[in-house]
N, C-alpha and C positions, 0 to 999 in steps of 0.2 A: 629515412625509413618510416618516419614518426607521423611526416606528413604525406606520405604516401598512403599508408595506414586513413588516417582520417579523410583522404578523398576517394581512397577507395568506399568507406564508410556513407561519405556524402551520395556516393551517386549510389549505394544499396536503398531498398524501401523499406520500410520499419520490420515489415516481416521478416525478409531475409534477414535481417540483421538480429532479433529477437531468435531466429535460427541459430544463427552463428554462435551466438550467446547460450544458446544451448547444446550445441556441440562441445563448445571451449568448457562448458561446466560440466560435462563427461569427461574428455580428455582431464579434467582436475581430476576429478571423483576416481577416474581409474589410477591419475599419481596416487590419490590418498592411501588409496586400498592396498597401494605398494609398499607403504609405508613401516617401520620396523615394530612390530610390536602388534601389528593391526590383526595378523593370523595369531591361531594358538600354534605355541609351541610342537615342531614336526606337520604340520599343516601348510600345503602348500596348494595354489591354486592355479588352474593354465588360466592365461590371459585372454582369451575367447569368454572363459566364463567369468573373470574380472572384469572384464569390459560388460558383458550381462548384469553382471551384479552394480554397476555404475548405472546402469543405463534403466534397471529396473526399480531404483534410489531415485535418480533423478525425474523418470517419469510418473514416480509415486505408483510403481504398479502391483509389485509384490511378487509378480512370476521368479521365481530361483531354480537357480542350477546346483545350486549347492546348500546344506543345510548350516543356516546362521548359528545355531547353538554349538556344533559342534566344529566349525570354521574361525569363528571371528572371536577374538580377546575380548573384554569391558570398556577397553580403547579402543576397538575395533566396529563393536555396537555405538559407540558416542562417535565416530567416524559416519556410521550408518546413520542414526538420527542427523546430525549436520547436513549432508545431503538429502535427504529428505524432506528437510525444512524446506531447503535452497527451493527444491523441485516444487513442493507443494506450494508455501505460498507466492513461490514466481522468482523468477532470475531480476526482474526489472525492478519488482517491489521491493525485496532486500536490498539489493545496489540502490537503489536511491535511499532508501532508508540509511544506511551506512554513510552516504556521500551528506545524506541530513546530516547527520549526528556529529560532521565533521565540518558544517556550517557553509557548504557548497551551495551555491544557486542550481536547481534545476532548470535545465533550458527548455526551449521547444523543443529538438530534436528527441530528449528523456524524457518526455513529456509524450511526444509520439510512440515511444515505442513500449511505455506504459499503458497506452491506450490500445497499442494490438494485445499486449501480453494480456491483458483482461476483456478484450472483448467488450470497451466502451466504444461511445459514438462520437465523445466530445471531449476536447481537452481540457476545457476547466472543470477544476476542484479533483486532479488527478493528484496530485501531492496528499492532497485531504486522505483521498480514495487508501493511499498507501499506509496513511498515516494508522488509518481506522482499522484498518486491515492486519499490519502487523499487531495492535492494540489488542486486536479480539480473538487472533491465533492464538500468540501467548498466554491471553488471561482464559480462554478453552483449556487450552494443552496442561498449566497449571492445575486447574480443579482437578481437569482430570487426572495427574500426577496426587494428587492428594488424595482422592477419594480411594482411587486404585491401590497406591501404596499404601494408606492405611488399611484396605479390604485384603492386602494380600500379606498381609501379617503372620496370618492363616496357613498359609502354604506356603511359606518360605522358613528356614530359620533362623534368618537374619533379619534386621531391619534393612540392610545396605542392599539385601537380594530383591527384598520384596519391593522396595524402592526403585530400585533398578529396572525391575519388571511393570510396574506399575509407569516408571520413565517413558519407559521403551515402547510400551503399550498406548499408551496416550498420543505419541507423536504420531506413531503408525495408524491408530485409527482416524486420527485429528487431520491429517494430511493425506486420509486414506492409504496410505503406503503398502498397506497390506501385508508387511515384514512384521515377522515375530523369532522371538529370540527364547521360543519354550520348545523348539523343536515341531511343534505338532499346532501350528496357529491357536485357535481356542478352544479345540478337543479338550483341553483339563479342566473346563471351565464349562464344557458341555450343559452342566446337571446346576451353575450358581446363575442362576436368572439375574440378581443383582450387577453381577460383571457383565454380563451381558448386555444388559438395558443399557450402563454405562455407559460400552461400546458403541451399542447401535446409536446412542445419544451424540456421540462423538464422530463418527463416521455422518451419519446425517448433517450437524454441523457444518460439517467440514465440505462437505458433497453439495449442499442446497445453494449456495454461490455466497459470495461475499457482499453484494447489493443487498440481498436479502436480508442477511443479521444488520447491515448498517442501518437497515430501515428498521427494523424490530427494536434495533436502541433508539433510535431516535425518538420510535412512537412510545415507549417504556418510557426516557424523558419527559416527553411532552406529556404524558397523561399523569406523571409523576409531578411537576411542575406545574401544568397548565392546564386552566380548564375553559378554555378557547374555543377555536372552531378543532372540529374534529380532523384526524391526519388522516391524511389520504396517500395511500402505500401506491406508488408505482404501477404499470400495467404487468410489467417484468415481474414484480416481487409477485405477484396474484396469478398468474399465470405459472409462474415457475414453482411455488408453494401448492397450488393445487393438483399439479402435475407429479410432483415427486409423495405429495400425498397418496395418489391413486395410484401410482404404480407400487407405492410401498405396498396395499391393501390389496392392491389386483397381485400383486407379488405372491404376498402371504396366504391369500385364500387360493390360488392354484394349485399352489405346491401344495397345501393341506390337502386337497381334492383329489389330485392325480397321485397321491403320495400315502391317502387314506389306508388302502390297501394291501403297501408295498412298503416302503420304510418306515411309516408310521403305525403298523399293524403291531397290535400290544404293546404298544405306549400306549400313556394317560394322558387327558389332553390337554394340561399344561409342557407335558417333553415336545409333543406335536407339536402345538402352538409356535411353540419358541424357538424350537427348531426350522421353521417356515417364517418364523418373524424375522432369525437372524440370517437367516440365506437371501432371505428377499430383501433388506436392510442392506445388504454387504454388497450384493449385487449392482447397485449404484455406482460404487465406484472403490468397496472398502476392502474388498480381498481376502479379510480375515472368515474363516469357515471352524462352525462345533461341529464339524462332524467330515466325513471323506465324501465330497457331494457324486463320487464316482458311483457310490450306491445307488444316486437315485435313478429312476427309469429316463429313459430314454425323450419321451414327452418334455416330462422337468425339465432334463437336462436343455431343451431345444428352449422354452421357454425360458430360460435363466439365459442362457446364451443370448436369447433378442434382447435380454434387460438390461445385459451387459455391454450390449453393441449400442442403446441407447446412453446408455451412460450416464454421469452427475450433468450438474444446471453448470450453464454459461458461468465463466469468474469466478471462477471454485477451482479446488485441488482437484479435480476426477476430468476424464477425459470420455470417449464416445462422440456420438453425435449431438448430444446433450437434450436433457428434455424440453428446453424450451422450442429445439426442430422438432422433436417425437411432436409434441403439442400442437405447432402452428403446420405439422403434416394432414392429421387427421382436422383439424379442424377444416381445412382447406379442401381435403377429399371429400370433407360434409358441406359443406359450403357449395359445390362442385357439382356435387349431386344431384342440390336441389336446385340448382340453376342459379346461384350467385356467385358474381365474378371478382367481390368481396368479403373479406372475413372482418367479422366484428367478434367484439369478445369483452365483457366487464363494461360496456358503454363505450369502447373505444374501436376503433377501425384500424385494423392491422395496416403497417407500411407495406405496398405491393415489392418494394426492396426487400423483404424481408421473408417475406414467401418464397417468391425466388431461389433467395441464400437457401433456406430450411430445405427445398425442394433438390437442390446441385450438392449441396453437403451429404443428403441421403443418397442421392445416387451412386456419387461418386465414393461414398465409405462403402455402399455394398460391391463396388467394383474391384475397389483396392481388397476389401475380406475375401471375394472370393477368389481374387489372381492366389492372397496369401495360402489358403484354404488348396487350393489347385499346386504351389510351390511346394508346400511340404506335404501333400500327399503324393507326389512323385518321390522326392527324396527321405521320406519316410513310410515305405511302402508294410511296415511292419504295425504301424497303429489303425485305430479305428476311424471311422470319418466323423464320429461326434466328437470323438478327443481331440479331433484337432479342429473343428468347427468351434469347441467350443474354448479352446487355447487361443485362436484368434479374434474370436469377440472379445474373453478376455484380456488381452492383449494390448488392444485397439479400444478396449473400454477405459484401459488404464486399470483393472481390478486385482487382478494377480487369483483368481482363483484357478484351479488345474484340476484334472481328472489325473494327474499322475505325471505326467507326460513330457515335461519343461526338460530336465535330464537326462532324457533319453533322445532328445531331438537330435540330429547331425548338424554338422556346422553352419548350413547352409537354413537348415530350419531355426537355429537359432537367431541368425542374422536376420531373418522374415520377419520373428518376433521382434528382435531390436527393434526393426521400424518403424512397426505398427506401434509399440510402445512411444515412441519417440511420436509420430504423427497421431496418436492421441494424446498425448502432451501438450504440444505446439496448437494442436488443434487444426483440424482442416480448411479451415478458413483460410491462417497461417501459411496451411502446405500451398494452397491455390497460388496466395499472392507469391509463393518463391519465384513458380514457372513466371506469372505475371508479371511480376518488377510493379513500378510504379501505375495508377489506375492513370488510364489518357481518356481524355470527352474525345466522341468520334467528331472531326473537321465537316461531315455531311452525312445522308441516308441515303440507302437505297430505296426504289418504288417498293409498297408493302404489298406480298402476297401470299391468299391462303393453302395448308396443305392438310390434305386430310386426315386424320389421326383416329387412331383406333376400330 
């Protein structure tokens, strides 16, 4: 059986397998939630929406069928945090980490499927990668357990409560998870700019990819230690930091604009502000909402939708098509335009690999949104077409934010979401290689010929 197992394994390709790994870590998550003690007392759940609430844990997404506060026990939320870890910093990361700590050689085949899990290109210093990676989630998620549970002192009257909330809060924004455990995500926290910033501090974090903080310590060290030649950040880290810059601020100043008049009408313009800072913050990949985004008009709503379909950076907890394709899209359209058949960018010249990928990922996410978008607008012929436009960006972004709507889906819409939550998790790349199996060089070519287009 044992070694059947293993050659079945052998002749899978990392992705499939890194799939697999993610299915087997549902199927746990849904044993967990079975578990005695995990619901509140008289509280009982179907297993359709168990399997949701597994699948919406381990995709880091936040969409619920069911309300966390009034469901799950204090063992049932530290149930919830566990998977959510799992999900956000990656099924491969942790298991090798654990298989570390128990003084196990990492082979090449762990070594492979570390390298689909994050979306690297090379398998040296993949150990390091993990190593750096757990390091920096937990010393995040700490501060933020610190600053939160001592800020929430305030509004708990325990220490153990506000601790608890402050716990709970930090892993979900840190891992984007987008779950919260006050019933009403960060509605109570609307009007404290402090928890907020926090948040968004934490969610960004967590969203901007893991390459990127590894280099921001490194360069912290060296100008801390050294005063050498100067460091030079990556094209990734540069591209992907300026990317999620501009969509944070193209975020914020839309929704101010289109919102001037409509939800923000007699607010002062700090509630405004902050209100369009933490929607367009969250929108990356974090789920959590101050306020019921169902309010805003209809524009908004379409725009936060594309933000969300874009999603966080490549090797991050957030799912989408991620911004470094948002980025090497348009750059390419502009590039295109003015008649070059190259994109350069920071002094360096993009891989034509690479373009490609960014180009088949977009397609084929707007294909899959819209079959999903067309699925549950037949079998939920009772909601609106943004609510469920925008439940499927959501979805497929990994973000968990909703117009209402998660609850009221039919079975078959909830299963839609499963997916789309799952295949932004995995990542589309991921889903490609399942169909694919292993990559083959072609044995020869055919003659090349032109066809007209457009």
């Amino acid at each position: 059986m044992l070694k059947d197992l293993k050659d079945w394994i052998n002749r899978r390709s990392p992705a499939q397998i890194i799939t697999a790994y993610y299915f087997l870590s549902i199927t746990i998550s849904v044993g967990l939630l079975y578990l005695p003690g995990v619901n509140q007392k008289g509280v009982e759940v179907s297993f359709i929406d168990t399997v949701f609430t597994a699948v919406t844990a381990v995709s880091v997404t936040g969409l619920t069928v069911v309300d966390l506060s009034q469901t799950y026990s204090v063992f049932g939320y530290f149930v919830i945090m566990i998977i959510m870890q799992f999900g956000g910093i990656g099924i491969m990361a942790l298991g090798t980490f654990f298989w570390m700590l128990l003084g196990k050689k990492i082979g090449l085949k762990s070594r492979k499927l570390i390298m689909v899990d994050h979306n690297q290109y090379a398998l040296s210093g993949l150990v390091q990668l993990v190593k750096e990676i757990i390091k920096l989630m937990i010393l995040i998620e700490v501060i933020g357990i610190l600053i939160l549970g001592f800020h929430f002192l305030k509004y708990y009257p325990s220490w153990e409560e506000a601790f608890l909330h402050g716990l709970f809060a930090s892993v979900s924004a840190t891992t984007n998870g987008g779950l919260d455990i006050t019933g009403s995500s960060m509605i109570p926290y609307a009007h404290d700019y402090f928890v907020q910033f926090i948040t968004i501090v934490l969610i960004s974090l967590g969203a901007i990819g893991f390459p990127v903080l590894i280099e921001v310590k490194a360069f912290l060290l060296k100008r801390k230690w050294e005063n050498s030649l100067p460091y030079r950040f990556s094209l990734f880290t540069k591209v992907t930091t300026v990317t999620y810059a501009f969509l944070l601020v193209f975020g914020t100043i839309i929704i101010l604009v289109m919102e001037f008049q409509h939800f923000f009408k007699g607010l002062s313009w700090h509630e405004s502000f902050f209100y369009a800072l933490f929607q367009s913050a969250t929108t990356r990949s974090g789920g959590l909402a101050t306020m019921d985004v169902s309010e805003f008009t209809l524009p908004t709503l379409l725009i936060m939708s594309i933000m969300m379909f874009i999603g966080a950076s490549p090797s991050s907890v957030g799912g989408g098509i991620r911004t470094t394709t948002f980025a090497l899209n348009i750059l390419f359209i502009w590039n295109f335009a003015k008649g070059n058949k190259h994109v350069k960018i920071f002094r360096r010249e993009v891989h034509q690999d690479d373009i490609l990928k960014s180009l088949v990922i977009t397609i084929l996410a707007t294909l899959l949104c819209f079959i999903a978008v067309v699925l549950i607008s037949i079998t939920n012929t009772h909601l609106s077409l943004i609510s469920i436009i925008f439940e499927v960006c959501s979805a497929f972004g990994t973000t968990g934010l909703s117009m209402g709507i998660t609850a009221d889906l039919s079975h078959t819409g909830k299963i839609v979401i499963m997916i789309l939550m799952f295949v932004g998790r995995i990542g589309l790349t991921s889903f490609l290689y399942i169909i694919g199996g292993k990559e083959e060089k072609p044995h020869y070519h055919y003659p090349k010929e032109r066809i007209i287009i457009g």
